[in-house]
N, CA, C and O atoms as a GROMACS GRO file, in nm:
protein
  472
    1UNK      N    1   5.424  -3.222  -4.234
    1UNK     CA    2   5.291  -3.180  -4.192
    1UNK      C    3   5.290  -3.144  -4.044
    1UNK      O    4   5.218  -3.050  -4.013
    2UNK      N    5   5.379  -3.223  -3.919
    2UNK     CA    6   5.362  -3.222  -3.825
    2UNK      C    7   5.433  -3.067  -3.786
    2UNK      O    8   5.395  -3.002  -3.688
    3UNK      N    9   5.511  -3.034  -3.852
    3UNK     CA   10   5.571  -2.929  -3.817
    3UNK      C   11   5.510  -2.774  -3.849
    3UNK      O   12   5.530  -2.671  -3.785
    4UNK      N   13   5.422  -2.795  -3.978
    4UNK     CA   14   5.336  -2.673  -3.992
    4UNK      C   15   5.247  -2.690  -3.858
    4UNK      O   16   5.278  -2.622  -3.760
    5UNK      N   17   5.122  -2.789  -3.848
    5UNK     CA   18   5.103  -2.783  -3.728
    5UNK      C   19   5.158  -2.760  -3.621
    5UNK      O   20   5.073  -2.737  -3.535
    6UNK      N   21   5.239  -2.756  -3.591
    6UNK     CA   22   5.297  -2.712  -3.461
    6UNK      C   23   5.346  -2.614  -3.459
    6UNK      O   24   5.366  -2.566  -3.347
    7UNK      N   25   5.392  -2.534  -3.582
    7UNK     CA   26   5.434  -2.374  -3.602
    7UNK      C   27   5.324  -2.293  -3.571
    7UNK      O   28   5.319  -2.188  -3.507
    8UNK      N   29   5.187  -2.392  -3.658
    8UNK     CA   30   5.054  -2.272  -3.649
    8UNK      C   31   5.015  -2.290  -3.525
    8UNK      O   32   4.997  -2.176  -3.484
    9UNK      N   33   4.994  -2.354  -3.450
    9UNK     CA   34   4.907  -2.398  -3.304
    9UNK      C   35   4.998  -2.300  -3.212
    9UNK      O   36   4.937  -2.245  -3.121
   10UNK      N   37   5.141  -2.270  -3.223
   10UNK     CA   38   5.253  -2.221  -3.138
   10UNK      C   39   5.225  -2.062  -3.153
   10UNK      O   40   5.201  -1.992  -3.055
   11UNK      N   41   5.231  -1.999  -3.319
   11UNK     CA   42   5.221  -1.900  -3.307
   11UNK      C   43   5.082  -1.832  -3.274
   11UNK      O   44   5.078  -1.718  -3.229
   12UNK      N   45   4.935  -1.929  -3.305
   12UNK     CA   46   4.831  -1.849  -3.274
   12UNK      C   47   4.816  -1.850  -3.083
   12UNK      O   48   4.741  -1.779  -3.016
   13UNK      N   49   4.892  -1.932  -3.044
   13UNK     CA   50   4.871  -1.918  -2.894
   13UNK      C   51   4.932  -1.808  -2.806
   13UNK      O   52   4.885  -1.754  -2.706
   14UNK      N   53   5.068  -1.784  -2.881
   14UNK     CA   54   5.076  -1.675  -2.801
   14UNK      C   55   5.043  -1.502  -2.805
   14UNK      O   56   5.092  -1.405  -2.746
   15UNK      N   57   4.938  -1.519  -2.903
   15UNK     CA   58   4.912  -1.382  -3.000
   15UNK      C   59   4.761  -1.369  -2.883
   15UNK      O   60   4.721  -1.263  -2.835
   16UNK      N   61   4.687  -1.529  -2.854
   16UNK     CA   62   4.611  -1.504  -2.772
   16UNK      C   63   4.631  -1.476  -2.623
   16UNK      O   64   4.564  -1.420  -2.535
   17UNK      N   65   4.743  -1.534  -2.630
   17UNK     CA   66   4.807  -1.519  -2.450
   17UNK      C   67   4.820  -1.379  -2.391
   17UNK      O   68   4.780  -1.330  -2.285
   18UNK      N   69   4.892  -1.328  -2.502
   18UNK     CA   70   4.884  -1.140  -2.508
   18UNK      C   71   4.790  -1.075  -2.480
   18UNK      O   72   4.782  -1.004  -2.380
   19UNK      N   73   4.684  -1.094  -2.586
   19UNK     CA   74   4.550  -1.037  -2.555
   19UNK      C   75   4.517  -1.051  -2.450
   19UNK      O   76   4.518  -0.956  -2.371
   20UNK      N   77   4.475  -1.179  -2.413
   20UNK     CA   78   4.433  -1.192  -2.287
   20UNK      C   79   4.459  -1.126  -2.161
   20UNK      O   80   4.384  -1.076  -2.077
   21UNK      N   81   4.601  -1.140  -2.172
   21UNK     CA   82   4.711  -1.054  -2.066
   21UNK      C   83   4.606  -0.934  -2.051
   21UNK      O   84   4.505  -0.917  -1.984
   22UNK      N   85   4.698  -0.838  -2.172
   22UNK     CA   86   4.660  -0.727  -2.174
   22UNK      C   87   4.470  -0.689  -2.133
   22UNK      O   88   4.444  -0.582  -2.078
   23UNK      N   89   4.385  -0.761  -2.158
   23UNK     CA   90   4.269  -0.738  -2.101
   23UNK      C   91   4.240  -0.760  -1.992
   23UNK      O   92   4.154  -0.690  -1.940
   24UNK      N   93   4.308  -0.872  -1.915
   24UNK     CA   94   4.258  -0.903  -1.809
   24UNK      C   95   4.358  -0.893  -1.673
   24UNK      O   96   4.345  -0.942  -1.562
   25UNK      N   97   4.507  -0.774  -1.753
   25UNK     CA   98   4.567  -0.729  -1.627
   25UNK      C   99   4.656  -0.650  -1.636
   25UNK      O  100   4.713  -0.624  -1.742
   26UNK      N  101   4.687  -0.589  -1.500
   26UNK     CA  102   4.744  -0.418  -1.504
   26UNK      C  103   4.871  -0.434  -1.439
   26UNK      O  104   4.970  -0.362  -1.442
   27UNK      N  105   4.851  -0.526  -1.388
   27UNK     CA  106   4.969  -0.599  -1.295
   27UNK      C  107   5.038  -0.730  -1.352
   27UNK      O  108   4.978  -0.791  -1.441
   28UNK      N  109   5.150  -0.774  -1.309
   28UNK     CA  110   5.210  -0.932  -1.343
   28UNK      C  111   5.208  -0.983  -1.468
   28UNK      O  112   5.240  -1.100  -1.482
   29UNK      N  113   5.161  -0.888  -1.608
   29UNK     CA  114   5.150  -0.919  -1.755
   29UNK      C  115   5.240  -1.028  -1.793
   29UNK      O  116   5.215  -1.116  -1.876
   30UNK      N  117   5.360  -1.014  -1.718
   30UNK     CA  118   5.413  -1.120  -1.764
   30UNK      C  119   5.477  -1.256  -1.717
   30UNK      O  120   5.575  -1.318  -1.758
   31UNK      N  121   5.383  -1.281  -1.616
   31UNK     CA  122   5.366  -1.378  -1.537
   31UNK      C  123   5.245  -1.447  -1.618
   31UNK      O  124   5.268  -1.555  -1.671
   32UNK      N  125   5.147  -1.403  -1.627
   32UNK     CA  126   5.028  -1.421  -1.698
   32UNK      C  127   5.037  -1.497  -1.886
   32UNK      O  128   4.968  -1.587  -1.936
   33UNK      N  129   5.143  -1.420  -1.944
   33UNK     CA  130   5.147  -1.443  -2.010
   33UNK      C  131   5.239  -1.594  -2.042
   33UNK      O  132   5.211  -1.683  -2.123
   34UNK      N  133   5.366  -1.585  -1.940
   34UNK     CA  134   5.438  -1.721  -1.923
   34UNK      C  135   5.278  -1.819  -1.908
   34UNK      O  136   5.237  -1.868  -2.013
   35UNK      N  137   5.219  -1.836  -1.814
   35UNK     CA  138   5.142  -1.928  -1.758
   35UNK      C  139   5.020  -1.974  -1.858
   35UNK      O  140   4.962  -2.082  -1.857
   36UNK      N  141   4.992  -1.834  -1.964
   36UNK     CA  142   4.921  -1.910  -2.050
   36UNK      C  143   5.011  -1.967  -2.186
   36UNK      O  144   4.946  -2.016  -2.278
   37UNK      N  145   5.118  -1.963  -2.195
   37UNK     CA  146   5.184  -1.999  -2.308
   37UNK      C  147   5.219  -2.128  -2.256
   37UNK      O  148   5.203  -2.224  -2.332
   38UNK      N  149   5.268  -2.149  -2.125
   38UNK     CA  150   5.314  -2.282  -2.103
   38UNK      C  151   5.183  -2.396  -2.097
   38UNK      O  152   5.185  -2.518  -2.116
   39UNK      N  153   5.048  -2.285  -2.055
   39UNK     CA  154   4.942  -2.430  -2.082
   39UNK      C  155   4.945  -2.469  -2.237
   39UNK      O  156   4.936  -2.582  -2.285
   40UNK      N  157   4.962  -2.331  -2.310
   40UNK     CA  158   4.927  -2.400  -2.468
   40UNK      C  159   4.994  -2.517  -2.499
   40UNK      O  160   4.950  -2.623  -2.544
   41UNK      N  161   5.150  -2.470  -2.457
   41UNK     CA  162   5.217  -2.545  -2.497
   41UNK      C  163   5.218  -2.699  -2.435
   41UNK      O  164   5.291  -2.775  -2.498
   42UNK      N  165   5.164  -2.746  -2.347
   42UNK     CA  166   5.129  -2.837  -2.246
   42UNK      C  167   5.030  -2.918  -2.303
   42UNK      O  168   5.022  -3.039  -2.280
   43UNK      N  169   4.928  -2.832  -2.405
   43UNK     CA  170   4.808  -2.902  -2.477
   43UNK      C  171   4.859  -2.921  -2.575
   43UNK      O  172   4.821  -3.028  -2.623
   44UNK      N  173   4.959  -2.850  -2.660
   44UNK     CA  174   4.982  -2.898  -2.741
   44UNK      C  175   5.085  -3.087  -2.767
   44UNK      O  176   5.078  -3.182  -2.844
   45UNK      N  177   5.162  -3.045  -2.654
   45UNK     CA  178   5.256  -3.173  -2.635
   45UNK      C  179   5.129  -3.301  -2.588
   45UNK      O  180   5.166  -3.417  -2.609
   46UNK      N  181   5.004  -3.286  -2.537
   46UNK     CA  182   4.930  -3.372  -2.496
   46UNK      C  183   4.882  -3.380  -2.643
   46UNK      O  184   4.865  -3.496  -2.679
   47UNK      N  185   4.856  -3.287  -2.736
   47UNK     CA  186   4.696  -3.317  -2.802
   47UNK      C  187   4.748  -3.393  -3.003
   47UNK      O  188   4.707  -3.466  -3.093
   48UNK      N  189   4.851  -3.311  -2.970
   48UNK     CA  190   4.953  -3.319  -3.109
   48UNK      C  191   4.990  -3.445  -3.145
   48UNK      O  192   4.960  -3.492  -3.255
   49UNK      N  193   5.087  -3.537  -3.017
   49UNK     CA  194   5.093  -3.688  -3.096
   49UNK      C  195   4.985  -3.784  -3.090
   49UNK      O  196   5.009  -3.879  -3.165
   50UNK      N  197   4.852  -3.797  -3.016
   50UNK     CA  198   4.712  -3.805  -3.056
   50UNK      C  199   4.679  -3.788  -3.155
   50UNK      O  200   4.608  -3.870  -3.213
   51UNK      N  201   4.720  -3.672  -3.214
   51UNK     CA  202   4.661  -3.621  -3.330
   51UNK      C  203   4.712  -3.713  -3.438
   51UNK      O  204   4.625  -3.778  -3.497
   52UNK      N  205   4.872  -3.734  -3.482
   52UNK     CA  206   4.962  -3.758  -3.525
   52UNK      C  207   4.948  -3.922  -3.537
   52UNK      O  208   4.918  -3.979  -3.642
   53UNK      N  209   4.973  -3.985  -3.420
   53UNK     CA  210   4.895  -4.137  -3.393
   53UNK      C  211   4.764  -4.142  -3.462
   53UNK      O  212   4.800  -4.190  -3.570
   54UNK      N  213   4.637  -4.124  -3.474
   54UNK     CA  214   4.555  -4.115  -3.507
   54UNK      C  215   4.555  -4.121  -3.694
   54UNK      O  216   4.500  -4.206  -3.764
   55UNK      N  217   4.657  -3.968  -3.754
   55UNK     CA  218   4.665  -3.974  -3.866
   55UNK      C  219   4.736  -4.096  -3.913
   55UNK      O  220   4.681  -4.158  -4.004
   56UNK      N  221   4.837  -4.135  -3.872
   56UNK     CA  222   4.907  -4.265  -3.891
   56UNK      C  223   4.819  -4.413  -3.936
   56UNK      O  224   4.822  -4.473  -4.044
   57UNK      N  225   4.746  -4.444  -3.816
   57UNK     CA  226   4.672  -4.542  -3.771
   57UNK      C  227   4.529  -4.503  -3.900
   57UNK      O  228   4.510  -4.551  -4.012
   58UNK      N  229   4.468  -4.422  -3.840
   58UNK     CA  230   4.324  -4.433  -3.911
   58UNK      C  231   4.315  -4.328  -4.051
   58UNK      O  232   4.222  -4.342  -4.130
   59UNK      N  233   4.389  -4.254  -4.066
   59UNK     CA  234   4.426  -4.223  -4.232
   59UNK      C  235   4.389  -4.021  -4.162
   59UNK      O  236   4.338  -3.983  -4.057
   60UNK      N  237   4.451  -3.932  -4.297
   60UNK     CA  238   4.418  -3.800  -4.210
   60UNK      C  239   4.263  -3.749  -4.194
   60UNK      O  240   4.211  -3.670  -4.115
   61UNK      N  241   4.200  -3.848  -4.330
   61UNK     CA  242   4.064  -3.784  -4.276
   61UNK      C  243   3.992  -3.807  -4.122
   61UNK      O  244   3.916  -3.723  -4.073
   62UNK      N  245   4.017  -3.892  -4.077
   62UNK     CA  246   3.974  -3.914  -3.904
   62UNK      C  247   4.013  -3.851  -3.846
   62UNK      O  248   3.954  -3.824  -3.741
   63UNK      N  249   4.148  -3.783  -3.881
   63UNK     CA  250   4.231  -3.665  -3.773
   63UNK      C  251   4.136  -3.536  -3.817
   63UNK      O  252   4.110  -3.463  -3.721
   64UNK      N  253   4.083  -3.496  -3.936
   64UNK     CA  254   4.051  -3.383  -3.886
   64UNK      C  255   3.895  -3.400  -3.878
   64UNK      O  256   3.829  -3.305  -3.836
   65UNK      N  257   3.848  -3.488  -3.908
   65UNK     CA  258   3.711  -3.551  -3.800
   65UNK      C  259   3.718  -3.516  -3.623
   65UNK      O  260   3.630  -3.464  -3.554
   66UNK      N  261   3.835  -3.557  -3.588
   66UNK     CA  262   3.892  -3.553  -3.464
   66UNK      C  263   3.833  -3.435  -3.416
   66UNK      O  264   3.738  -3.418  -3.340
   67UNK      N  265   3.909  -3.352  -3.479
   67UNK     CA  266   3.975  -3.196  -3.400
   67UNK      C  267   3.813  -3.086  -3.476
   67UNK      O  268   3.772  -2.976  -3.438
   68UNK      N  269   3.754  -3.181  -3.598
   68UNK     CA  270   3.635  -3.059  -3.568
   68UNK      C  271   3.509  -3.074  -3.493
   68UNK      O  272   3.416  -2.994  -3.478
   69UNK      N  273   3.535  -3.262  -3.422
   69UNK     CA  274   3.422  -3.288  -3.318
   69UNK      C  275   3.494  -3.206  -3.176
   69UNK      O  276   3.417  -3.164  -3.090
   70UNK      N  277   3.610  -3.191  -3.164
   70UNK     CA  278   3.683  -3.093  -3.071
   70UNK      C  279   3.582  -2.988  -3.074
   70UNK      O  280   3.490  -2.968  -2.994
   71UNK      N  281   3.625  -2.907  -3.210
   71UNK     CA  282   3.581  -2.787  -3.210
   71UNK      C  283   3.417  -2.735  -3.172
   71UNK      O  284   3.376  -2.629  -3.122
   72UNK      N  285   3.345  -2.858  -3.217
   72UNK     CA  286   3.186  -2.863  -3.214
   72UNK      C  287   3.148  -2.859  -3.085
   72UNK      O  288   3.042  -2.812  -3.043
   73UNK      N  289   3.267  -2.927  -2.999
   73UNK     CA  290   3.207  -2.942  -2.880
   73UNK      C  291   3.229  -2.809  -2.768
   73UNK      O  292   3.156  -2.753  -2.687
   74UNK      N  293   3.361  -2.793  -2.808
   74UNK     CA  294   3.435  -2.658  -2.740
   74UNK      C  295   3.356  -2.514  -2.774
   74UNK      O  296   3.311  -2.427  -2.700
   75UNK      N  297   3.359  -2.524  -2.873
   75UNK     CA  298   3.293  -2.353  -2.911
   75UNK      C  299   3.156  -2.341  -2.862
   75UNK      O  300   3.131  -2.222  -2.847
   76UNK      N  301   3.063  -2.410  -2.834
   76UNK     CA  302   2.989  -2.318  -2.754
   76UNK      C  303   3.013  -2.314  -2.618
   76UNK      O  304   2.914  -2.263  -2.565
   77UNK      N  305   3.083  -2.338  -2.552
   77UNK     CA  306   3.125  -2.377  -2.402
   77UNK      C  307   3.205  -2.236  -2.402
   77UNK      O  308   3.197  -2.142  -2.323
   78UNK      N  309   3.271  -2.249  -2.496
   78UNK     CA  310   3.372  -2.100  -2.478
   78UNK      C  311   3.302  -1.937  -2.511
   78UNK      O  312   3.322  -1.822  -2.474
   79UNK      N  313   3.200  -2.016  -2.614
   79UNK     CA  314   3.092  -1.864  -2.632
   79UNK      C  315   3.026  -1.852  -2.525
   79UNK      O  316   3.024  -1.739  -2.476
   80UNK      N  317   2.943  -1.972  -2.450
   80UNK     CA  318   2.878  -1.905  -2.313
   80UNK      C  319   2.970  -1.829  -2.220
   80UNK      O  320   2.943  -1.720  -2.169
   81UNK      N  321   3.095  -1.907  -2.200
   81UNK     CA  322   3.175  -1.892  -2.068
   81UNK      C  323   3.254  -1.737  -2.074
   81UNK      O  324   3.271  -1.644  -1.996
   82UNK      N  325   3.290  -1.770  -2.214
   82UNK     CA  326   3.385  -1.635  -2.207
   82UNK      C  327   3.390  -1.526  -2.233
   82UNK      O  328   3.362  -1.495  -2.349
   83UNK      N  329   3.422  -1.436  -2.150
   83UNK     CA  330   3.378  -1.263  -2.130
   83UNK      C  331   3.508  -1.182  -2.206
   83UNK      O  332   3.621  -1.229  -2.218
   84UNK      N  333   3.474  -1.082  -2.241
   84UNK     CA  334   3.598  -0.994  -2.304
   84UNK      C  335   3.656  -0.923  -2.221
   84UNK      O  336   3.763  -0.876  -2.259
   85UNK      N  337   3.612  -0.890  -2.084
   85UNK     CA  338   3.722  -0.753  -2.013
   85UNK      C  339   3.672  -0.830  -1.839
   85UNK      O  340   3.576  -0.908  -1.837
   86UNK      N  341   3.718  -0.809  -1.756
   86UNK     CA  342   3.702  -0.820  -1.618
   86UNK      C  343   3.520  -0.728  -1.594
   86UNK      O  344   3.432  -0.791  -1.534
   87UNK      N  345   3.502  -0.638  -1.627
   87UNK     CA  346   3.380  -0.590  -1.570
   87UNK      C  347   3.260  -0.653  -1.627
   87UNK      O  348   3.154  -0.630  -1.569
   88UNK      N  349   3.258  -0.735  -1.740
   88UNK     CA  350   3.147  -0.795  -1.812
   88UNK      C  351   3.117  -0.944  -1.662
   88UNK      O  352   3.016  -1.014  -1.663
   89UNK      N  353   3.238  -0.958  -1.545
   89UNK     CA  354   3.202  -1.085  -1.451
   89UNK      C  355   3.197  -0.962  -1.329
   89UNK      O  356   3.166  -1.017  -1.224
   90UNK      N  357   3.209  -0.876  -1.318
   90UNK     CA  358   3.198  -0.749  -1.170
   90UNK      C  359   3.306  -0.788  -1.102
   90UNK      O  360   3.295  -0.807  -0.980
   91UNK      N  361   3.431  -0.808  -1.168
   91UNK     CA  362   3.566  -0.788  -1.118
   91UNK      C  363   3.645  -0.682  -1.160
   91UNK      O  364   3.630  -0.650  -1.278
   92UNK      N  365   3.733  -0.612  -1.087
   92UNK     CA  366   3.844  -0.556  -1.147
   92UNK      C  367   3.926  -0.641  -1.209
   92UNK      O  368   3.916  -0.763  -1.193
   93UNK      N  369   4.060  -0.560  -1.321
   93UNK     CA  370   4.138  -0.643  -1.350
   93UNK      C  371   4.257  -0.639  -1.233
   93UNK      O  372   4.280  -0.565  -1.137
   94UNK      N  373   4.322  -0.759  -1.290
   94UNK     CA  374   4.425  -0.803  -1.116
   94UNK      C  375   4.518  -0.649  -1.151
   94UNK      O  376   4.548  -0.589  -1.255
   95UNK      N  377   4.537  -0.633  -1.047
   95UNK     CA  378   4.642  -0.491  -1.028
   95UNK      C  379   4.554  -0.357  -0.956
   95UNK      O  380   4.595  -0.281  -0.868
   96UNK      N  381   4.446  -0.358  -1.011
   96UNK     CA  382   4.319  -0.301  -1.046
   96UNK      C  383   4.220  -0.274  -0.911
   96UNK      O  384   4.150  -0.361  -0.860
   97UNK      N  385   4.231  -0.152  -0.870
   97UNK     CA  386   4.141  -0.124  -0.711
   97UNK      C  387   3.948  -0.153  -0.783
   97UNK      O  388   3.868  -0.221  -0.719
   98UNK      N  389   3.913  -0.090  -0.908
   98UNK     CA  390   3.773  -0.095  -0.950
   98UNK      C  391   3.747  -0.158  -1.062
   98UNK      O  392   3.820  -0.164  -1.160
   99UNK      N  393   3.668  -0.195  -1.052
   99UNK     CA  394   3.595  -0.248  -1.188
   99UNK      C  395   3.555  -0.136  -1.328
   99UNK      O  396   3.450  -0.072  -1.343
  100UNK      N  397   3.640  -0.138  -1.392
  100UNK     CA  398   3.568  -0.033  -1.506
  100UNK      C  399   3.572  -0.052  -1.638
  100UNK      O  400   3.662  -0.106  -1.703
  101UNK      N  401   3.469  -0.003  -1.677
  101UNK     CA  402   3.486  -0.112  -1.842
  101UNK      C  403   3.581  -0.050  -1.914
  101UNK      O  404   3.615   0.056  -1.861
  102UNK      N  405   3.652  -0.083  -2.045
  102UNK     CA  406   3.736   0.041  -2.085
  102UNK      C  407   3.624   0.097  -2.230
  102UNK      O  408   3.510   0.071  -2.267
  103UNK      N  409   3.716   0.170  -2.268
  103UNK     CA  410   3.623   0.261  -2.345
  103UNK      C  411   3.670   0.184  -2.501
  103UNK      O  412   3.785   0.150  -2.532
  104UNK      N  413   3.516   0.167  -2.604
  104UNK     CA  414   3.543   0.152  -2.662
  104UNK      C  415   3.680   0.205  -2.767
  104UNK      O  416   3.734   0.310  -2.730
  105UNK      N  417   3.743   0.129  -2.907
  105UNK     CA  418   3.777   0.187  -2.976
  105UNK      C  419   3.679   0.239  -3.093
  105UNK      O  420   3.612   0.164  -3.164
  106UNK      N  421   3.682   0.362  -3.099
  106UNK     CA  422   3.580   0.411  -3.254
  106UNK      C  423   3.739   0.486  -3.320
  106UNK      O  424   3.841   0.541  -3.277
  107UNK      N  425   3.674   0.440  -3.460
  107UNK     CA  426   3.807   0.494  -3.571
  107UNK      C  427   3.853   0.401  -3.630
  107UNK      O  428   3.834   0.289  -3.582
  108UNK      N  429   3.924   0.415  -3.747
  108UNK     CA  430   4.040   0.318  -3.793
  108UNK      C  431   4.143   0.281  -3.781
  108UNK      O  432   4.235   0.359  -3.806
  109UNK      N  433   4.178   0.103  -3.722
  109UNK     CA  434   4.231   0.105  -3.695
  109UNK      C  435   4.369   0.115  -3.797
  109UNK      O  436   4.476   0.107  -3.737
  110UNK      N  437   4.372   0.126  -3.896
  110UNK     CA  438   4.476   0.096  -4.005
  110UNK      C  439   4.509   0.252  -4.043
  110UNK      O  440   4.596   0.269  -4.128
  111UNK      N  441   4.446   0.362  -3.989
  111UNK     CA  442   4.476   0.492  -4.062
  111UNK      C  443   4.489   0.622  -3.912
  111UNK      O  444   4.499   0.745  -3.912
  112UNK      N  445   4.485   0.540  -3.826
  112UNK     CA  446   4.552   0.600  -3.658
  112UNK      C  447   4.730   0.622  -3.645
  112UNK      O  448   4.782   0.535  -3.714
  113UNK      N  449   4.818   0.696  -3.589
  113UNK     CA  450   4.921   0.701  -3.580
  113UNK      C  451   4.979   0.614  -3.500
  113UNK      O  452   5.094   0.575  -3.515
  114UNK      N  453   4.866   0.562  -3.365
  114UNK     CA  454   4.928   0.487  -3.263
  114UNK      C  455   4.928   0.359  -3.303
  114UNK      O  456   5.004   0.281  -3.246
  115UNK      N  457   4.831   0.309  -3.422
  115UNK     CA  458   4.854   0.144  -3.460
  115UNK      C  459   4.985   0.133  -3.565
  115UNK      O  460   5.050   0.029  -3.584
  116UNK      N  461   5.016   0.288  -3.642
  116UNK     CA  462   5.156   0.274  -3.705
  116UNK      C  463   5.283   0.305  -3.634
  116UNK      O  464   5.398   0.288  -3.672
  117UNK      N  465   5.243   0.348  -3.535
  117UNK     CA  466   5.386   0.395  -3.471
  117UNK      C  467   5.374   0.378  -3.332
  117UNK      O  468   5.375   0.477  -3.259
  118UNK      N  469   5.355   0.190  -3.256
  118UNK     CA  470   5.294   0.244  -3.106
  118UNK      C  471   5.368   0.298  -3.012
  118UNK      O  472   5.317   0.334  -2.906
   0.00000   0.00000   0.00000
């Protein structure tokens, strides 16, 4: 069990680390991206044998009691706080002399040449 968890928590972090990158910089992408993979991975080594202890000790239903009073508490903190691109806070992105929003995507993305062949 401990190991699916830790496959899934590993691979959805750095799929977000990317994104992020890529939205919020033009410069150092991959500096950015080290620094958010190593926090994941930092929460994960903190949050995982907690987790693990917990299932042990108080049975698995308390563990995922745990992690969805986590979630209850986190998700709106992260819906107020968090913005999608640098100009939604009146920053450029780092690299970046202006602030400019980018342009939406309109179209599909599954029937474009550049999402089959980037």
């Amino acid at each position: 069990m401990g190991l699916l968890v830790g496959r899934g928590t590993g691979s959805l972090a750095n799929v977000l680390g990317i994104t992020v990158a890529n939205c919020w910089c033009v410069k150092h992408k991959g500096l950015i991206i080290g620094l958010l993979t190593a926090s994941a991975v930092t929460g994960q080594l903190l949050f995982l044998p907690l987790l693990a202890q917990a299932m042990d000790a108080l049975g698995w239903r308390f563990s995922i009691y745990m992690v969805a009073g986590a979630l209850l508490l986190l998700v709106p903190l992260i819906v107020l706080g968090m913005k999608n691109h640098p100009p939604d806070v009146g920053k450029p992105a780092l690299g970046e002399e202006q602030a400019e929003k980018p342009v939406p995507f309109t179209g599909n993305l599954f029937m474009t040449k550049e999402a089959a062949f980037p």
